[in-house]
Structures are given as C-alpha cells and as structure tokens.
MITIDO-430832 format. One record per residue: residue in three letters; x, y, z of N, C-alpha, C in turn; residue number from 1. Coordinates in nm, 2 decimals, m for minus. Atoms other than C-alpha are relative to their C-alpha. Layout:
BEGIN
rest	n.X	n.Y	n.Z	ca.X	ca.Y	ca.Z	c.X	c.Y	c.Z	nr
ALA	X	Y	Z	X	Y	Z	X	Y	Z	NUM
...
This chain:
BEGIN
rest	n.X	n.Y	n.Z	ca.X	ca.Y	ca.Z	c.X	c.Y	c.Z	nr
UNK	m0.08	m0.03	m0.12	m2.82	0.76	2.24	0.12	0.09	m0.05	1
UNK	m0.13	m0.14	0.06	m2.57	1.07	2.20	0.11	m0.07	0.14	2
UNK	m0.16	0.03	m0.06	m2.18	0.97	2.28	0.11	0.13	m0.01	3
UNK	m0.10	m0.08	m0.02	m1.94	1.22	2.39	0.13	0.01	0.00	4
UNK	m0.14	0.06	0.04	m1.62	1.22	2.20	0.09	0.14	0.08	5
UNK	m0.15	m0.10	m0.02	m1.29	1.41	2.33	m0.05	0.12	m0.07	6
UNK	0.01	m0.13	0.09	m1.28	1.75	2.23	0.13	0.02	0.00	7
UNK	m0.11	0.01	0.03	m1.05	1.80	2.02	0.06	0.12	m0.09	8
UNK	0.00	m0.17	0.05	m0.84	2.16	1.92	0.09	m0.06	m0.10	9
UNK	m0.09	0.04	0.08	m0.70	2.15	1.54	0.12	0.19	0.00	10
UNK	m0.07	m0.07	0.02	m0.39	2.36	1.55	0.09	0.04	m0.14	11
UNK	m0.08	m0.01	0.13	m0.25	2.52	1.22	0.13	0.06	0.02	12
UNK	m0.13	m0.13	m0.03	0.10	2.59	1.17	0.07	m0.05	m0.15	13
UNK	m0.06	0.05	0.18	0.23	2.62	0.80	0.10	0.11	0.03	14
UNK	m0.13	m0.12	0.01	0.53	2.79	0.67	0.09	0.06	0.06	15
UNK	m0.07	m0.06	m0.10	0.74	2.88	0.96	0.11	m0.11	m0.02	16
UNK	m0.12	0.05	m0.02	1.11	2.74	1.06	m0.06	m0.06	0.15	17
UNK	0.08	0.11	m0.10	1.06	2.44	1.28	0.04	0.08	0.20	18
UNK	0.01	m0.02	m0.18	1.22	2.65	1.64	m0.13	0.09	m0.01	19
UNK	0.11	m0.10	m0.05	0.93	2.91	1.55	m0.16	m0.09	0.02	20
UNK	0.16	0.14	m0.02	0.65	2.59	1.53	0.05	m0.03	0.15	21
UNK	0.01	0.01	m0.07	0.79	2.48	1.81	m0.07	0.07	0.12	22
UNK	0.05	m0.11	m0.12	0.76	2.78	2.01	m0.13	0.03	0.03	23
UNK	0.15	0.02	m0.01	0.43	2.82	1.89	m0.08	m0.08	0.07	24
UNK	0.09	0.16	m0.08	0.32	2.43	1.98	m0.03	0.02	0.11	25
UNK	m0.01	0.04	m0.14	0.44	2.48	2.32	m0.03	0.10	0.07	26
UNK	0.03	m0.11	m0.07	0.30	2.82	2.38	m0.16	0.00	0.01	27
UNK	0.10	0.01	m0.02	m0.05	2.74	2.28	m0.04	m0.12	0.05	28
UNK	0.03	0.06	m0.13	m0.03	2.41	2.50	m0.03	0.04	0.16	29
UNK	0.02	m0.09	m0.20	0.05	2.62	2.81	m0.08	0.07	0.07	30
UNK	0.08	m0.09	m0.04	m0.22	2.87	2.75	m0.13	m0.04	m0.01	31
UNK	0.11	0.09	0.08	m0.50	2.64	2.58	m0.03	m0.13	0.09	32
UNK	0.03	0.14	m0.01	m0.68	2.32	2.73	m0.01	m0.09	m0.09	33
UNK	m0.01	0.05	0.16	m0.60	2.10	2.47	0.09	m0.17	0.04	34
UNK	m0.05	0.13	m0.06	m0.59	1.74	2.65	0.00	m0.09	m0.16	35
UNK	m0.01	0.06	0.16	m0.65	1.61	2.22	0.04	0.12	m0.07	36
UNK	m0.02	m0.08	0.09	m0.46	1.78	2.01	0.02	m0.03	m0.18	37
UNK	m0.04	0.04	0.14	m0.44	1.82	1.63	0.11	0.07	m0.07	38
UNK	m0.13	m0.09	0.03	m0.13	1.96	1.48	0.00	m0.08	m0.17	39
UNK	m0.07	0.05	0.10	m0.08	1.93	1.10	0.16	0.10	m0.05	40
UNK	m0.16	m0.04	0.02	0.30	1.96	1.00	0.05	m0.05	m0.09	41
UNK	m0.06	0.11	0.11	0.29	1.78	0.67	0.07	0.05	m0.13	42
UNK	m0.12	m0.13	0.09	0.47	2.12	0.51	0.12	m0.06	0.01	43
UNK	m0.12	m0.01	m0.11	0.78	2.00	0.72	0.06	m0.12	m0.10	44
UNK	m0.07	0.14	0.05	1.04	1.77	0.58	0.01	m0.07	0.14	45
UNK	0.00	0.11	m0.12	1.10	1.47	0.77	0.09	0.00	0.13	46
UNK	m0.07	m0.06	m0.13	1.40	1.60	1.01	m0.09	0.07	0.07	47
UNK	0.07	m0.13	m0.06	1.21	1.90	1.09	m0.08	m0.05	0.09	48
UNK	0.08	0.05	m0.11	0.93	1.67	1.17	m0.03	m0.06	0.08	49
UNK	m0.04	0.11	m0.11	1.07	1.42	1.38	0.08	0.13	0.15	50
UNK	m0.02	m0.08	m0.12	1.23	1.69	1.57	m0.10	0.10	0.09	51
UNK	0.13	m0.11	m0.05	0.89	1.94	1.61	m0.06	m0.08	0.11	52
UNK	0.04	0.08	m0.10	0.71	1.63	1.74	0.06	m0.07	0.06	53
UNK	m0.07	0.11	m0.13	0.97	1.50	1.96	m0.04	0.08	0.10	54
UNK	0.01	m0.10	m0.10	0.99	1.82	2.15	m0.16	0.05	0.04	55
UNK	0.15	m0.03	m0.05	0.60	1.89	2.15	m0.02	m0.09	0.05	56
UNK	0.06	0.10	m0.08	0.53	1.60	2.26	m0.02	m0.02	0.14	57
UNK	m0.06	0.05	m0.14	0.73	1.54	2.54	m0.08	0.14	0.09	58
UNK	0.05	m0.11	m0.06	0.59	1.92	2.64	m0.12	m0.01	0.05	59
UNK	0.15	m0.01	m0.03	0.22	1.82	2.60	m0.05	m0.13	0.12	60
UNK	m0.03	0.15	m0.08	0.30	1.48	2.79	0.05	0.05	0.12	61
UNK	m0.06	m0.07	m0.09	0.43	1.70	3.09	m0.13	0.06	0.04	62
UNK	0.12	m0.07	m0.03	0.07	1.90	3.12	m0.07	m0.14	0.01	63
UNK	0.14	0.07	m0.03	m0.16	1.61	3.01	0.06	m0.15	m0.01	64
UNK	m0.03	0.14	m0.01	0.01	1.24	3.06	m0.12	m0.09	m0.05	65
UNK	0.11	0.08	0.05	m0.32	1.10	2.96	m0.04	0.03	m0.16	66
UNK	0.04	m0.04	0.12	m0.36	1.30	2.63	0.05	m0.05	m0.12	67
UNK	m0.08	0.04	0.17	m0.28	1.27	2.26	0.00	0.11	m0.07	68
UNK	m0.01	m0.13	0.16	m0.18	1.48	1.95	m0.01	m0.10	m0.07	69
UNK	m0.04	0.01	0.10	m0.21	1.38	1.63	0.04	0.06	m0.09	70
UNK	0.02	m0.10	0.05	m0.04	1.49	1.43	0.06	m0.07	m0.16	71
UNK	0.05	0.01	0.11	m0.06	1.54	1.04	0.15	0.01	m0.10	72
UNK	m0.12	m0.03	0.01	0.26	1.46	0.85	m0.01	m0.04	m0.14	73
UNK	m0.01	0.02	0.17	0.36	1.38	0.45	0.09	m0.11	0.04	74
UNK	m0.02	0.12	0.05	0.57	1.06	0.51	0.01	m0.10	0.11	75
UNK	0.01	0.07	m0.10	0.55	0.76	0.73	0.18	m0.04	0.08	76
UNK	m0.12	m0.05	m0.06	0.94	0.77	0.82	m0.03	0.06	0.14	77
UNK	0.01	m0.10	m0.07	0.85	1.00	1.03	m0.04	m0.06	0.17	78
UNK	0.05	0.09	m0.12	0.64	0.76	1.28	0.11	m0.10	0.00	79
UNK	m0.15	0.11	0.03	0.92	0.52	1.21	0.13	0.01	0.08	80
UNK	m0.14	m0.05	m0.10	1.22	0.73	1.39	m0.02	0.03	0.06	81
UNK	0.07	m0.03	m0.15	0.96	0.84	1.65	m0.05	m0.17	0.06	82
UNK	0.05	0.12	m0.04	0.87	0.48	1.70	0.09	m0.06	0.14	83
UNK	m0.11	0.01	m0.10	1.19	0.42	1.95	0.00	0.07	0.11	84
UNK	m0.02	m0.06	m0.07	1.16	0.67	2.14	m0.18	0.02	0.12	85
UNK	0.12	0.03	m0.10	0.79	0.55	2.29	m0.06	0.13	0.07	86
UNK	0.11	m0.09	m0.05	0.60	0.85	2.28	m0.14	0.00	0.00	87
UNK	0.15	0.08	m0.01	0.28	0.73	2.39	m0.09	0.05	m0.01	88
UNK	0.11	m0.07	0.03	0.08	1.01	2.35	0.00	0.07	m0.17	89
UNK	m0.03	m0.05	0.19	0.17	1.07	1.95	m0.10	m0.06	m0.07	90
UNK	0.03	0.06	0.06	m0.02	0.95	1.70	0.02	0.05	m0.15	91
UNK	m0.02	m0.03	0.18	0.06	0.97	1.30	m0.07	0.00	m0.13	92
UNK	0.12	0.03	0.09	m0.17	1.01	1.07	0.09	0.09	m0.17	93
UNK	0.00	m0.02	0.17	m0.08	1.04	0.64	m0.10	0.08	m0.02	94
C-alpha cells in the first residue's frame, strides 16, 4: 500500500545577517506553497535563532495555520526560549 506523506520544501539559507534570512524566509513563503517547511539555520547563533524563527513563524502561521517548519538549529536552547511563546507550528530538530 503506497502512503502519501506531506510534501515537504527544504529551504537553504547559510551565511547571511539574520534581517536578510528573514526577508528571505518570508519572501519565499509568500511566493512558494510550502504548507511543510524545512529551514536549516544551524549557522545562526542562538539569538539570531530564536529571533529568525519567531518572526517566520508567526509569518508562515498567518498563510498556513495548519502547517509546520522545521527547522534545523545547533543548540536546544533555542526550542527552550521558543517554548513560551507556543508556536505551534515550529518544530526543532538538532
């Protein structure tokens, strides 16, 4: 029996200053169907990346309320200081 998982778009974004990821994140949400998303940002120190995915989030959660990102980070802090702020469509993956 063949199961039909999510399709899911992996977005790269290395090396940039976290307003230019942002802009990016939330430029190829707006333009892209991308109800699963994959975002690694595990370049990013942990401000950076608590702030990239607060504000994507909330952006991709505005288009698709039912969707998810994961996204790809270097320390678990990170889901830690996002954990308060119940963003329901995040997920954190090491």
């Amino acid at each position: 029996m063949t199961q039909l998982l999510p399709q899911s778009s992996m977005l790269q974004v290395s090396n940039i200053r976290p307003d230019e990821a942002i802009e990016y994140i939330n430029s190829y949400i707006e333009q892209n169907s991308c109800k699963t998303l994959d975002v690694d940002i595990s370049f990013m120190n942990i401000i950076d990346s608590c702030y990239v995915s607060t504000l994507c989030s909330t952006k991709h959660y505005i288009k698709y309320p039912d969707g998810k990102i994961n996204w790809r980070i270097s320390s678990k802090l990170v889901a830690e200081f996002n954990k308060d702020l119940e963003l329901g469509n995040s997920n954190y993956i090491l």
